[in-house]
mmCIF file of the N, C-alpha and C atoms, coordinates in Angstrom:
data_MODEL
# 
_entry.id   MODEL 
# 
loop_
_atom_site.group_PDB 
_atom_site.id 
_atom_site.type_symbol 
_atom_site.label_atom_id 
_atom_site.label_alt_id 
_atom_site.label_comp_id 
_atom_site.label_asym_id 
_atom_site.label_entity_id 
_atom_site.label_seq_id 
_atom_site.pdbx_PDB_ins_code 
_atom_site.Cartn_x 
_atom_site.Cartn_y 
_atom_site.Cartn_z 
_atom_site.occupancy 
_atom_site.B_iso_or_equiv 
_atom_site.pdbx_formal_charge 
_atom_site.auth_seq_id 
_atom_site.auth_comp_id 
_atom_site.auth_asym_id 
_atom_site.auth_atom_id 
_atom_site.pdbx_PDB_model_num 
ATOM 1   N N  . UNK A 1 1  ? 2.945   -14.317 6.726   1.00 0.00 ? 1  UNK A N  1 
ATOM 2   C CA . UNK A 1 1  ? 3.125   -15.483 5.889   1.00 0.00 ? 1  UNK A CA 1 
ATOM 3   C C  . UNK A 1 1  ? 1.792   -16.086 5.456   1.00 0.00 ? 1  UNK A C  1 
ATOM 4   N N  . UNK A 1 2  ? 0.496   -15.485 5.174   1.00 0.00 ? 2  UNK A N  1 
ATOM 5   C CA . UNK A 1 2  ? -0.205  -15.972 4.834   1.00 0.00 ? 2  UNK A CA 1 
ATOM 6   C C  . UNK A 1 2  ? -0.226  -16.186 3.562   1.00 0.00 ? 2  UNK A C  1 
ATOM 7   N N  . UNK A 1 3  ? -1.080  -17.313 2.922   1.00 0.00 ? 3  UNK A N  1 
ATOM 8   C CA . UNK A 1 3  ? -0.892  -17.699 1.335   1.00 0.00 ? 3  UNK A CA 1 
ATOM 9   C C  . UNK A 1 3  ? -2.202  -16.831 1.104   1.00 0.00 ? 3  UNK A C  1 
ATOM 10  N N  . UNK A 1 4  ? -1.747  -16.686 -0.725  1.00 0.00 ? 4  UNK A N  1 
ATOM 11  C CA . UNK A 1 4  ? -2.569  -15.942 -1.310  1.00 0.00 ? 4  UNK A CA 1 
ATOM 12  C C  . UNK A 1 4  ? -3.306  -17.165 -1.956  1.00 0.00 ? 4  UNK A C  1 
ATOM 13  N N  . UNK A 1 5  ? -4.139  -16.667 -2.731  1.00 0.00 ? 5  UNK A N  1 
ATOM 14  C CA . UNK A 1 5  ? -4.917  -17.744 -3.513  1.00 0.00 ? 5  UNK A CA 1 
ATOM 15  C C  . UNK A 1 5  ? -3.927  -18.242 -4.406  1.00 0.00 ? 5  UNK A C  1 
ATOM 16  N N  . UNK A 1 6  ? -3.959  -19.180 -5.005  1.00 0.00 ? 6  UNK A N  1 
ATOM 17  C CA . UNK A 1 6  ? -3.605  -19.596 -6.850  1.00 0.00 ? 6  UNK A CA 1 
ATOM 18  C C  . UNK A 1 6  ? -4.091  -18.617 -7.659  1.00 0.00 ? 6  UNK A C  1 
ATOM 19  N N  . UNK A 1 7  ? -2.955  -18.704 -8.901  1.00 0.00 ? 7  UNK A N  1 
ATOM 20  C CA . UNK A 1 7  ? -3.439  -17.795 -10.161 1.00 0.00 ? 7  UNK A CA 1 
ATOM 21  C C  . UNK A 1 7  ? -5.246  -17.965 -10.734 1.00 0.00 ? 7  UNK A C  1 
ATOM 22  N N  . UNK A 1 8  ? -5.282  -17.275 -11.015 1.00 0.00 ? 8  UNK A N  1 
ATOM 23  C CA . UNK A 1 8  ? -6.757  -17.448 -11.914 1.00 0.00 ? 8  UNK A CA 1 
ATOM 24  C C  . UNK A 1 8  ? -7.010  -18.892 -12.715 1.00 0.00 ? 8  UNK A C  1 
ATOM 25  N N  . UNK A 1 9  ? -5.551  -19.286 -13.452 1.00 0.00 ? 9  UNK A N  1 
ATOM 26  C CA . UNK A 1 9  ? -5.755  -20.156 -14.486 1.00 0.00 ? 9  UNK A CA 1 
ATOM 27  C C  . UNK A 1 9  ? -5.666  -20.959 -13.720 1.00 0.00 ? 9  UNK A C  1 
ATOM 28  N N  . UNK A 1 10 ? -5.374  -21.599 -12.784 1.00 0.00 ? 10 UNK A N  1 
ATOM 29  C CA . UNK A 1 10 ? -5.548  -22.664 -11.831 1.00 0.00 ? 10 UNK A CA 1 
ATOM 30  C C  . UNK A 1 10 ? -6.554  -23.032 -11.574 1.00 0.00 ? 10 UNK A C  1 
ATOM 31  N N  . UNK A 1 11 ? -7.329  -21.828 -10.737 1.00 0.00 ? 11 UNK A N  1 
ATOM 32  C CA . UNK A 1 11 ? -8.912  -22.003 -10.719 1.00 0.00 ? 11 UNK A CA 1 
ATOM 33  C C  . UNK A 1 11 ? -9.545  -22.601 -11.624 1.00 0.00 ? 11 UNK A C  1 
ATOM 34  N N  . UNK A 1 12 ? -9.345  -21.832 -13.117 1.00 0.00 ? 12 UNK A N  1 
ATOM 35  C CA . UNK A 1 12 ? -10.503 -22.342 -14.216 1.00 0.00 ? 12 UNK A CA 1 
ATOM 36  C C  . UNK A 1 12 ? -9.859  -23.642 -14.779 1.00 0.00 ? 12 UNK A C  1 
ATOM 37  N N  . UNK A 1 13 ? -8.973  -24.333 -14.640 1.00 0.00 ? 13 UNK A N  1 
ATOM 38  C CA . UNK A 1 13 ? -8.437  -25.386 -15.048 1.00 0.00 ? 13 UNK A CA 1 
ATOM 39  C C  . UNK A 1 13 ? -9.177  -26.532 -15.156 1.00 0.00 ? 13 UNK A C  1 
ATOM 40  N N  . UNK A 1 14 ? -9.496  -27.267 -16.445 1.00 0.00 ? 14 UNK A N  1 
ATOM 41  C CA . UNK A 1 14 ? -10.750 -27.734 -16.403 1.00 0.00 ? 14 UNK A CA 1 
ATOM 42  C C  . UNK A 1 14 ? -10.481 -29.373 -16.322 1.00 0.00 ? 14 UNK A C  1 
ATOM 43  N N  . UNK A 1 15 ? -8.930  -29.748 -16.200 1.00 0.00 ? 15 UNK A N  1 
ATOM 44  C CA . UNK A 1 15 ? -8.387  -31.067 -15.767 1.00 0.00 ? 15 UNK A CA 1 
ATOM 45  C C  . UNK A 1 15 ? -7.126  -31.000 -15.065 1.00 0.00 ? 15 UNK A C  1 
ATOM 46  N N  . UNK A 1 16 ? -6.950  -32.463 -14.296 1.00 0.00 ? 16 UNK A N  1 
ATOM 47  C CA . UNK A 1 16 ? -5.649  -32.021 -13.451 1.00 0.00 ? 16 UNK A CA 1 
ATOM 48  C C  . UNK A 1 16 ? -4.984  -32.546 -14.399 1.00 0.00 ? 16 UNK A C  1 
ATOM 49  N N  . UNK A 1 17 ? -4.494  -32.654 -15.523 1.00 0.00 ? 17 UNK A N  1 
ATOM 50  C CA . UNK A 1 17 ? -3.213  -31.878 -16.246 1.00 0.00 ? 17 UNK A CA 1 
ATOM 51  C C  . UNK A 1 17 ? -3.315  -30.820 -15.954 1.00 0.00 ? 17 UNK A C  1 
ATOM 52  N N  . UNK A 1 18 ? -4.316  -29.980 -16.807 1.00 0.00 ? 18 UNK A N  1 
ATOM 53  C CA . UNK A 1 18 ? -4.112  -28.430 -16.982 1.00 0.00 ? 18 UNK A CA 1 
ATOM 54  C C  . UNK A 1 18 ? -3.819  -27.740 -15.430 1.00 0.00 ? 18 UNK A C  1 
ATOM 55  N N  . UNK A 1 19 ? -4.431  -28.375 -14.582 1.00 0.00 ? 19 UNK A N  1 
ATOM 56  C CA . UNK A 1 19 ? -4.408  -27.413 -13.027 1.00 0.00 ? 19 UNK A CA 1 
ATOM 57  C C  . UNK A 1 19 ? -2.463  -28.349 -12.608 1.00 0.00 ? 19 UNK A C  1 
ATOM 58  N N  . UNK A 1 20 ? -2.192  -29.230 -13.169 1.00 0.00 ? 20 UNK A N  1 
ATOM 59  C CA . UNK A 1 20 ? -0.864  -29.775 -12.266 1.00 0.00 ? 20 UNK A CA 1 
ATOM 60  C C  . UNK A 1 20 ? -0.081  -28.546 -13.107 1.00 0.00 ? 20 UNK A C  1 
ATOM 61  N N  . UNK A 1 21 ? -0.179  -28.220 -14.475 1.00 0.00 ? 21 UNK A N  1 
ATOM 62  C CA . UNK A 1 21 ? 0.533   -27.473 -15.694 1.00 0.00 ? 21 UNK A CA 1 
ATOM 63  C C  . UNK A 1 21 ? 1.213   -26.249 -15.134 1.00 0.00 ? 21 UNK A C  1 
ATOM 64  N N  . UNK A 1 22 ? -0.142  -25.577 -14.533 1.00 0.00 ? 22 UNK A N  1 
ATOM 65  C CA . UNK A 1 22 ? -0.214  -24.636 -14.455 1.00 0.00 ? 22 UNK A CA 1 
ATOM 66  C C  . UNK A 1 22 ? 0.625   -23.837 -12.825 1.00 0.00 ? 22 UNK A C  1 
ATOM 67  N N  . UNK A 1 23 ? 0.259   -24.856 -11.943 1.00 0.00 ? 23 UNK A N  1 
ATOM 68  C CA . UNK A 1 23 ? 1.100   -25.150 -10.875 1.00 0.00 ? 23 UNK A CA 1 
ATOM 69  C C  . UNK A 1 23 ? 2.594   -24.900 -10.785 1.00 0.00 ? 23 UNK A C  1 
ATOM 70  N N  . UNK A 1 24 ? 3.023   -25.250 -11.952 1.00 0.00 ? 24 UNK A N  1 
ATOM 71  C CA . UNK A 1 24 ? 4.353   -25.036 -11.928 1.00 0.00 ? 24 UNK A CA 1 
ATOM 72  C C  . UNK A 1 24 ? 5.069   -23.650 -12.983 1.00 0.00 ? 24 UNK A C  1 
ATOM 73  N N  . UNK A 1 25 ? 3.886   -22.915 -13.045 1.00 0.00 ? 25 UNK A N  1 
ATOM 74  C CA . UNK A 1 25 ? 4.257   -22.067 -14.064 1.00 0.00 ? 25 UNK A CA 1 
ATOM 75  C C  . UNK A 1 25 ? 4.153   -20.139 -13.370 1.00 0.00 ? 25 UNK A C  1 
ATOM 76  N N  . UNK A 1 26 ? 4.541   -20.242 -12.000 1.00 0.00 ? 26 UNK A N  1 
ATOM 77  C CA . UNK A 1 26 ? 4.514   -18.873 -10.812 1.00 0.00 ? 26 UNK A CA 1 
ATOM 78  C C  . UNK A 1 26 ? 5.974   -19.093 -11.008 1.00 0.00 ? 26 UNK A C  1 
ATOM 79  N N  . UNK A 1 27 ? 7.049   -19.058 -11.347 1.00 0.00 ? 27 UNK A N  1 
ATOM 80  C CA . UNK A 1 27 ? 7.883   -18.846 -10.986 1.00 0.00 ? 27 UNK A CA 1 
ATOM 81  C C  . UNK A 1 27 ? 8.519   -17.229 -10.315 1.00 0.00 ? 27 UNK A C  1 
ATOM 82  N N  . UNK A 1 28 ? 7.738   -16.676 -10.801 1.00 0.00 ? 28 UNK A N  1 
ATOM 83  C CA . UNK A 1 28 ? 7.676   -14.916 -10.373 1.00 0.00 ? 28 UNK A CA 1 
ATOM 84  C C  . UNK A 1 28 ? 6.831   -14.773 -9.233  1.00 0.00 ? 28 UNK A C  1 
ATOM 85  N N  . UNK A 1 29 ? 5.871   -15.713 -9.243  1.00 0.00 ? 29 UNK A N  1 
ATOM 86  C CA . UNK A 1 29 ? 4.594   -15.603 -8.339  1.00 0.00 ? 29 UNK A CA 1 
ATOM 87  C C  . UNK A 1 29 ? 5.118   -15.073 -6.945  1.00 0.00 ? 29 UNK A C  1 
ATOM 88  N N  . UNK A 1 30 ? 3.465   -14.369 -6.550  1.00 0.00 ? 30 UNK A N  1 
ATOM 89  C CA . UNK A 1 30 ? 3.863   -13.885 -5.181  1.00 0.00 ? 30 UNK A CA 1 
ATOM 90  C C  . UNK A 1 30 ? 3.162   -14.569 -4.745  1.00 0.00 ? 30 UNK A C  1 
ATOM 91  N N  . UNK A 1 31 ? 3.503   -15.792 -3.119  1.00 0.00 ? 31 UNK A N  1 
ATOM 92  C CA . UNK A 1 31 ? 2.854   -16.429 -2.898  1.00 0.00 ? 31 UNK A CA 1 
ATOM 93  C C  . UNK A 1 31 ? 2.432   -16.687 -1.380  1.00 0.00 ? 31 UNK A C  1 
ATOM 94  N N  . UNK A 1 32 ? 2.983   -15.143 -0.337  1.00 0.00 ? 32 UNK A N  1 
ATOM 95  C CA . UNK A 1 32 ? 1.908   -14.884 0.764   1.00 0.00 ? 32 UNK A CA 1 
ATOM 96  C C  . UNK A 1 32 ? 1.563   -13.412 0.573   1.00 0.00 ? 32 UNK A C  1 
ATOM 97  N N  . UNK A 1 33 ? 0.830   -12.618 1.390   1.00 0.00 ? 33 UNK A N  1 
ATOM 98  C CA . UNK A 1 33 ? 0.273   -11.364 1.900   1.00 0.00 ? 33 UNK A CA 1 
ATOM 99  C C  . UNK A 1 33 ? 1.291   -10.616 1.871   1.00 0.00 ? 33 UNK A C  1 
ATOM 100 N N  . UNK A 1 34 ? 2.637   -11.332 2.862   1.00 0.00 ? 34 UNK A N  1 
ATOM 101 C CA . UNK A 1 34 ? 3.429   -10.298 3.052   1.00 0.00 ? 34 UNK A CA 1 
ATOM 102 C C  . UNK A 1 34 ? 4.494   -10.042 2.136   1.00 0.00 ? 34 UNK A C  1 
ATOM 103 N N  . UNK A 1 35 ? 4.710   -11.118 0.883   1.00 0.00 ? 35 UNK A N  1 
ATOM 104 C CA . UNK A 1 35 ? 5.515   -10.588 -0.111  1.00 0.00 ? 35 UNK A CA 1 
ATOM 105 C C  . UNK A 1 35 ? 4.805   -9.639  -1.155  1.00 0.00 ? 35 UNK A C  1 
ATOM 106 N N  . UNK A 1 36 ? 3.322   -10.088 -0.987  1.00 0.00 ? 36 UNK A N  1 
ATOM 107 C CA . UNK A 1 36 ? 2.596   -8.389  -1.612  1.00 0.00 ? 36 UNK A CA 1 
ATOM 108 C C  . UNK A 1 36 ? 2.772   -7.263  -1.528  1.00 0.00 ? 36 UNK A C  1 
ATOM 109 N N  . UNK A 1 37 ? 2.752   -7.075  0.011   1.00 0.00 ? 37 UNK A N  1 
ATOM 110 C CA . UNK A 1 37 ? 2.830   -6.129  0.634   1.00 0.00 ? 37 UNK A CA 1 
ATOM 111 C C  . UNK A 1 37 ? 4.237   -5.599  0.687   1.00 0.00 ? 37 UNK A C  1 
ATOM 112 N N  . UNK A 1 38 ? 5.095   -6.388  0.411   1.00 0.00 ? 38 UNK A N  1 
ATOM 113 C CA . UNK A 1 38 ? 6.778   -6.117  0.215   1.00 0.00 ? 38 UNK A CA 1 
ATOM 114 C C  . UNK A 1 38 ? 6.821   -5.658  -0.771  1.00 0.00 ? 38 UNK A C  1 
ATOM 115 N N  . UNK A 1 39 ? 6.140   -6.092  -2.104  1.00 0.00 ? 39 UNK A N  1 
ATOM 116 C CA . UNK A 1 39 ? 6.348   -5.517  -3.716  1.00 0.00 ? 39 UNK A CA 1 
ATOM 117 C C  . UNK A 1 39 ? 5.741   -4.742  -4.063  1.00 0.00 ? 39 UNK A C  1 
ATOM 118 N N  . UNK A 1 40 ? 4.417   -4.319  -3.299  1.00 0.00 ? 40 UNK A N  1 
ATOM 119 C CA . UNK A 1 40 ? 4.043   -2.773  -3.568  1.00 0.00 ? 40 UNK A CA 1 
ATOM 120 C C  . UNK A 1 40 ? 4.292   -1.409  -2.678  1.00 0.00 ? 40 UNK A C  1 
ATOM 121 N N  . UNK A 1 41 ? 5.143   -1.874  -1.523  1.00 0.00 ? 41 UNK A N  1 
ATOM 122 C CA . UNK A 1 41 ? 5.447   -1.152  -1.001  1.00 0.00 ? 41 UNK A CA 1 
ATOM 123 C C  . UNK A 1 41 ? 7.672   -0.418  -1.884  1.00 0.00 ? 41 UNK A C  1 
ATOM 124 N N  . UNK A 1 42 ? 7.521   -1.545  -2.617  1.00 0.00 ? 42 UNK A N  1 
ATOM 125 C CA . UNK A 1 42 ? 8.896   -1.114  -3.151  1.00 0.00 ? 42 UNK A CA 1 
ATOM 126 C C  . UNK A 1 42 ? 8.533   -1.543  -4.686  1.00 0.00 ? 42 UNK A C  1 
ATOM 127 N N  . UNK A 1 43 ? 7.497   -0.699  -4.961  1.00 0.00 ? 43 UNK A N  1 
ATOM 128 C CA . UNK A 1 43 ? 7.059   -0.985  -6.535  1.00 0.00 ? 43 UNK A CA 1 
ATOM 129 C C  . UNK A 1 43 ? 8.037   -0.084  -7.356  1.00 0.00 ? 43 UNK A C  1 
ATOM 130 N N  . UNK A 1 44 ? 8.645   0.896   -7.119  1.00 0.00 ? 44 UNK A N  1 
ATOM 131 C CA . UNK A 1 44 ? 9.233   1.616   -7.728  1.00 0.00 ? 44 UNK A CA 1 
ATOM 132 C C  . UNK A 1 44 ? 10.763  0.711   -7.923  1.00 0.00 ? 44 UNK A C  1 
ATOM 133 N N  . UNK A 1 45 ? 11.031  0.192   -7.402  1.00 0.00 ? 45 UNK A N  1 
ATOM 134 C CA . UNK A 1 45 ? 12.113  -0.818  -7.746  1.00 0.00 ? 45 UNK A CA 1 
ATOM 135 C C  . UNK A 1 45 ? 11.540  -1.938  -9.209  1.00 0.00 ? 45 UNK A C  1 
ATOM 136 N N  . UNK A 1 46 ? 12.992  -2.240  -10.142 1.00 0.00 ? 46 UNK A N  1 
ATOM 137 C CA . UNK A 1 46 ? 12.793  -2.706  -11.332 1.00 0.00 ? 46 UNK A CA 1 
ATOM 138 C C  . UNK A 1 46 ? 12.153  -4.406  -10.788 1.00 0.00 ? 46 UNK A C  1 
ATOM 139 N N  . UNK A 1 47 ? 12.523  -5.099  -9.902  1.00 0.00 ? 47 UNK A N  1 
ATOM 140 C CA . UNK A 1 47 ? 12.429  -6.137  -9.785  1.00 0.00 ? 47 UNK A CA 1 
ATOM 141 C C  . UNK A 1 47 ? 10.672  -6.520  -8.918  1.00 0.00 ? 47 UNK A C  1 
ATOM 142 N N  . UNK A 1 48 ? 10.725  -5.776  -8.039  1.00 0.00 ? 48 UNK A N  1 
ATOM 143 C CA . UNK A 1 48 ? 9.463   -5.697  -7.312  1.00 0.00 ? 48 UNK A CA 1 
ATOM 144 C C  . UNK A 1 48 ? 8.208   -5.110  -8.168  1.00 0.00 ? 48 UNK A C  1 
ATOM 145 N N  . UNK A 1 49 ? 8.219   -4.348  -9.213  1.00 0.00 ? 49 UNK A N  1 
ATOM 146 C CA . UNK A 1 49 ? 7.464   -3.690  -10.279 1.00 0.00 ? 49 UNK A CA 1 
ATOM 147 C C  . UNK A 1 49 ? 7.349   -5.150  -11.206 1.00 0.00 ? 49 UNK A C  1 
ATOM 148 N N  . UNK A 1 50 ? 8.302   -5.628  -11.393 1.00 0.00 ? 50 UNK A N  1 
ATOM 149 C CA . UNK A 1 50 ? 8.087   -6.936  -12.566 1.00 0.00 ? 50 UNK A CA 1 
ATOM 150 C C  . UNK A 1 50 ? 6.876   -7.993  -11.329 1.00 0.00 ? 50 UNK A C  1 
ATOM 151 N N  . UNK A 1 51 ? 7.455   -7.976  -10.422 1.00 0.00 ? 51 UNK A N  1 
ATOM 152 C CA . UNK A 1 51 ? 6.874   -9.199  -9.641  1.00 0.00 ? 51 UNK A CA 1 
ATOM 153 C C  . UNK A 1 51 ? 5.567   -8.735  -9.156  1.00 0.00 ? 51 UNK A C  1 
ATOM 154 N N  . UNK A 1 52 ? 5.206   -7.632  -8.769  1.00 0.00 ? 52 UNK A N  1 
ATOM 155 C CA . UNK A 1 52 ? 3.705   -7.304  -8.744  1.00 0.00 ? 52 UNK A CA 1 
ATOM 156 C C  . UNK A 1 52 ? 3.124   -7.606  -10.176 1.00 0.00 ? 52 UNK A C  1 
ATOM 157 N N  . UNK A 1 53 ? 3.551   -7.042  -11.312 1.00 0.00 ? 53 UNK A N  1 
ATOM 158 C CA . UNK A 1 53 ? 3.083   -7.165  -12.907 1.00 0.00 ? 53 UNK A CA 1 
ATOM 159 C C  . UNK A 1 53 ? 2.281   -8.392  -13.019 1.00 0.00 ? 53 UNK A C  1 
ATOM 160 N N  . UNK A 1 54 ? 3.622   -9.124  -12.712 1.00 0.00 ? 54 UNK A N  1 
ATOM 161 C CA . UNK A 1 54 ? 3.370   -10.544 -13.127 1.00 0.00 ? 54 UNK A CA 1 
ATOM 162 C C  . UNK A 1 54 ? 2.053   -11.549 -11.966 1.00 0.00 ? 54 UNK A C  1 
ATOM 163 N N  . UNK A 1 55 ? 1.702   -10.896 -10.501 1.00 0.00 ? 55 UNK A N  1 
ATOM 164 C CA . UNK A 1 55 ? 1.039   -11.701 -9.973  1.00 0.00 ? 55 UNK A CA 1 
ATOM 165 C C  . UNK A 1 55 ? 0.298   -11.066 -10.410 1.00 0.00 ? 55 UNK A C  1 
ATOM 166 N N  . UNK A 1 56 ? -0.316  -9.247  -10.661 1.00 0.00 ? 56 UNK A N  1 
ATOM 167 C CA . UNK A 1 56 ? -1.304  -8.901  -10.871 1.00 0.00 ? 56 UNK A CA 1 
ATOM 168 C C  . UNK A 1 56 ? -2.083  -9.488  -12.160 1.00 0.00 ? 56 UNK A C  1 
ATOM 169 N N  . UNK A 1 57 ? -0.971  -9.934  -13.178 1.00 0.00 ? 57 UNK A N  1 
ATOM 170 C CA . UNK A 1 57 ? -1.862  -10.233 -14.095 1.00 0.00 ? 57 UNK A CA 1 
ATOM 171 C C  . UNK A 1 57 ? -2.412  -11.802 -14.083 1.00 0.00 ? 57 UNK A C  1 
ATOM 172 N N  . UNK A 1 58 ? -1.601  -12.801 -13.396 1.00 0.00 ? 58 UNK A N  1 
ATOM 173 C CA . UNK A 1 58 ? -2.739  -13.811 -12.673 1.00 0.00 ? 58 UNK A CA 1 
ATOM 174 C C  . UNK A 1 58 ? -3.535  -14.274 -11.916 1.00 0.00 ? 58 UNK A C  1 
ATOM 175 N N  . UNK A 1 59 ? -3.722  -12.867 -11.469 1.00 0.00 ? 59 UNK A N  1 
ATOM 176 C CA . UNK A 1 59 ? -4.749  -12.499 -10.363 1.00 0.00 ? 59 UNK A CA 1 
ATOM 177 C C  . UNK A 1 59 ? -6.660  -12.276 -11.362 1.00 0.00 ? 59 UNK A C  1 
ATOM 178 N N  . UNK A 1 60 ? -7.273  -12.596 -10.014 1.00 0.00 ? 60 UNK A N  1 
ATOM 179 C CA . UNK A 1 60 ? -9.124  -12.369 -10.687 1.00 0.00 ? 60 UNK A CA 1 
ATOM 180 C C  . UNK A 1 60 ? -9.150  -11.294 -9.357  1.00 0.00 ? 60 UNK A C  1 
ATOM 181 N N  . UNK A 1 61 ? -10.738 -11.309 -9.439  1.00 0.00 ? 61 UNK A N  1 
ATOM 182 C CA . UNK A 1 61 ? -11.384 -10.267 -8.832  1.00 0.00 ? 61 UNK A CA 1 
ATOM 183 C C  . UNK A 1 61 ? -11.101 -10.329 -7.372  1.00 0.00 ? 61 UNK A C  1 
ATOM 184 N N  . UNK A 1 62 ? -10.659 -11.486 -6.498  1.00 0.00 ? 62 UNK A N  1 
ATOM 185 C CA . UNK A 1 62 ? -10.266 -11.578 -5.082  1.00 0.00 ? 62 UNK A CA 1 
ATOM 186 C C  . UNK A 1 62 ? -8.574  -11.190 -5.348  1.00 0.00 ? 62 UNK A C  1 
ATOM 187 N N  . UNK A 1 63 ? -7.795  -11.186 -6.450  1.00 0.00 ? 63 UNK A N  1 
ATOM 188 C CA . UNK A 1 63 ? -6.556  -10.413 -6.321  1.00 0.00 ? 63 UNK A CA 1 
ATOM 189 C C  . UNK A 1 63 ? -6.521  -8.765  -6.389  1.00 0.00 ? 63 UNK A C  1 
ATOM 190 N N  . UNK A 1 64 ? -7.611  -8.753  -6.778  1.00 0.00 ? 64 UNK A N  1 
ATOM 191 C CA . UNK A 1 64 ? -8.295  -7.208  -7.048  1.00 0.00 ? 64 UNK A CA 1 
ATOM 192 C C  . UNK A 1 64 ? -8.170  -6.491  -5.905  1.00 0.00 ? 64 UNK A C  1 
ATOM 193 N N  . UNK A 1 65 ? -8.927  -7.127  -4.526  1.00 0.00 ? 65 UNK A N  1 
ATOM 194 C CA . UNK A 1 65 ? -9.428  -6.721  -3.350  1.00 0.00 ? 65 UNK A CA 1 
ATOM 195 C C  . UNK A 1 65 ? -8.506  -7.154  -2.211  1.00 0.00 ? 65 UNK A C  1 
ATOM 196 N N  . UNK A 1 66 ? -7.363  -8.130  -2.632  1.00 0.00 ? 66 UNK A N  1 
ATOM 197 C CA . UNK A 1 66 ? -6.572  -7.863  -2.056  1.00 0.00 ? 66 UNK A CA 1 
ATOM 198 C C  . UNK A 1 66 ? -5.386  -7.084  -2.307  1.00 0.00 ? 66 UNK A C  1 
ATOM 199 N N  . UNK A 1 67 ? -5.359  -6.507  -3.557  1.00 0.00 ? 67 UNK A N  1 
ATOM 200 C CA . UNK A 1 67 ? -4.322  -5.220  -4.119  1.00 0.00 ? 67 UNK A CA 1 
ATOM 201 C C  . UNK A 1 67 ? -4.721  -4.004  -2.946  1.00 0.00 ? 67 UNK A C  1 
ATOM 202 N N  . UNK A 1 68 ? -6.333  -3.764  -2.833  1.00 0.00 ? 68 UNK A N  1 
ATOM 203 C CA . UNK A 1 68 ? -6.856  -2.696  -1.950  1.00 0.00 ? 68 UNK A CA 1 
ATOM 204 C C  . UNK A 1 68 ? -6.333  -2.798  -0.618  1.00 0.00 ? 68 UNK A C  1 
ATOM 205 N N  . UNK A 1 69 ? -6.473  -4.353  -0.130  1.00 0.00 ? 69 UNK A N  1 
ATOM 206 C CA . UNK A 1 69 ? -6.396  -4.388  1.534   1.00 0.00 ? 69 UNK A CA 1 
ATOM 207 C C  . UNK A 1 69 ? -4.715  -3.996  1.877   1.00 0.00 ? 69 UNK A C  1 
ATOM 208 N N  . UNK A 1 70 ? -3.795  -4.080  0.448   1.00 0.00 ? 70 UNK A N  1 
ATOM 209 C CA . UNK A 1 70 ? -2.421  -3.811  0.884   1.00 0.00 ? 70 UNK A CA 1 
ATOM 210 C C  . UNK A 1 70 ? -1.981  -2.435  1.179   1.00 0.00 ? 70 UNK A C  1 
ATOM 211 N N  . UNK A 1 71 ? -3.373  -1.801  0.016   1.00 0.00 ? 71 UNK A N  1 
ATOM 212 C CA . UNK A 1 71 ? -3.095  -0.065  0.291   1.00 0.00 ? 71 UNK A CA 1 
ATOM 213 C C  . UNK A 1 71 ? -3.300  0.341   1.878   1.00 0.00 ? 71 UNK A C  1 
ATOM 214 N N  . UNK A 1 72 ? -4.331  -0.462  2.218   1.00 0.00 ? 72 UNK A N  1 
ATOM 215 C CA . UNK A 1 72 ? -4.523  0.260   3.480   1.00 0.00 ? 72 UNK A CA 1 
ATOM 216 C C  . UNK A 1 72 ? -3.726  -0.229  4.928   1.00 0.00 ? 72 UNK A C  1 
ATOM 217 N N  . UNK A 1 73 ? -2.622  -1.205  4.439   1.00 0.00 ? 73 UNK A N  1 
ATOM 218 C CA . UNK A 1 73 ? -1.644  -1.368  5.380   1.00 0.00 ? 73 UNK A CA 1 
ATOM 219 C C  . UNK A 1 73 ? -0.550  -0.733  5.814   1.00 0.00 ? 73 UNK A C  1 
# 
């Protein structure tokens, strides 16, 4: 159950509008280690393939390196 970071756009959010905005906009989000590790281990499924998609693409360079640390679990 560990948490992952926030999306990227959270990070660069350059007011808390934009960072409260954005907060509410994971609804797909994966939001510990072990539901990572749940959706790439059953990536070949339609639903778990959408839900990696979707964190990978609000992921930066520390979602990068934790895509790696899941391979090697």
């Amino acid at each position: 159950m560990l948490p992952l970071p926030a999306a990227k756009t959270q990070w660069e959010a350059r007011s808390e509008e934009t960072w409260l905005g954005e907060l509410g906009t994971g609804v797909l989000s994966i939001t510990t280690f072990g539901e990572l590790v749940e959706a790439k281990k059953r990536r070949d499924e339609a639903f778990h393939a959408q839900w990696l998609n979707s964190w990978n693409a609000e992921s930066d360079h520390l979602g990068f390196l934790l895509n790696l640390a899941v391979t090697m679990v």
